[in-house]
N, C-alpha and C positions, 0 to 999 in steps of 0.2 A: 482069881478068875473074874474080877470088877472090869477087868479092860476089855476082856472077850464079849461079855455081857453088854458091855456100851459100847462095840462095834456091829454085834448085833441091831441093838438098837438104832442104832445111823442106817442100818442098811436099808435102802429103800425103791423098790423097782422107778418110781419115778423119778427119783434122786438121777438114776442109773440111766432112764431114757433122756432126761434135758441132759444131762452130761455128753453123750455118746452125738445127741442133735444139735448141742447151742454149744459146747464148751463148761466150763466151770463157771459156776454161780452158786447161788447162794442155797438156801432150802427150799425143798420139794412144796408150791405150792398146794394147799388143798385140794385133793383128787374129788373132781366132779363126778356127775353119772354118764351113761355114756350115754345120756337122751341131750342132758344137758351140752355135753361137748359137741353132740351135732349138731343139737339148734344151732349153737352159737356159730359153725364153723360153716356151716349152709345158709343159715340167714341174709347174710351179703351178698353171694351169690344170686340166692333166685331175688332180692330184692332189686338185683343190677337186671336179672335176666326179666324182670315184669317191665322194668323200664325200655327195654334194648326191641323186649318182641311182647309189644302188648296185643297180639293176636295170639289167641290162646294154642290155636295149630301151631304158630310157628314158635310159641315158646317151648313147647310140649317138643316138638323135634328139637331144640337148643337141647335140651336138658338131656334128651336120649342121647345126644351128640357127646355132652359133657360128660355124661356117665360112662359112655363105652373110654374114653379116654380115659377119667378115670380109674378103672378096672382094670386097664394097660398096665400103669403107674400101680395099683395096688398088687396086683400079680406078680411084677418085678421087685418090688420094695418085699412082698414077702419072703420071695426067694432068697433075695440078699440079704434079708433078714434070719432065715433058716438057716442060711448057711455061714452067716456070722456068730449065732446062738453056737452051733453043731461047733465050729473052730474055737468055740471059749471054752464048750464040755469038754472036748479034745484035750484041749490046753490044762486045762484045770486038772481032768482025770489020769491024762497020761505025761502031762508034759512038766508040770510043775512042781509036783511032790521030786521028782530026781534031779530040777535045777535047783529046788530049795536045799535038799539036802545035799550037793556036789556046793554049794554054795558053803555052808556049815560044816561041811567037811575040811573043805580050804584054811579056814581060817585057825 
């Protein structure tokens, strides 16, 4: 039971997510907070957007602008996201315990 135990242990949701977004690489780095991942991922952004519209109105409408787009992009990545989850439960609960075993069967 040592192999199933250290398969367990490899498994890793973030492993799971750079795999599915970048390809194959190496280990899951250090999961941040998620205060930490926004700073980091918004910083550039409004620091480009203080530059571009340093009238505080018109930065203020950039950013409204950025957001509704934004929420575009996050509403459809959800869905494709739910609905890529729901096709691996599928898969996993109905589809692959009878390919495993018509597999095992064969041989």
């Amino acid at each position: 039971m040592g192999y199933i135990d250290d398969a367990f242990k490899r498994m890793n949701m973030y492993q799971i997510i750079n795999f599915l977004l970048e390809g194959a690489g190496g280990e899951a780095e250090e999961v941040p907070t998620y205060q930490d991942t926004l700073k980091k991922g918004c910083d550039p952004i409004f620091r480009r957007l203080d530059v571009l519209c340093p009238d505080v109105a018109e930065r203020d409408e950039a950013v409204a602008d950025l957001s509704k787009a934004l929420t575009v992009y996050e509403y459809v990545y959800m869905e494709l996201g739910m609905k890529a989850g729901a096709r691996l439960i599928h898969q996993l609960l109905l589809t692959d315990n009878r390919v495993y075993a018509d597999k095992a069967n064969s041989q």
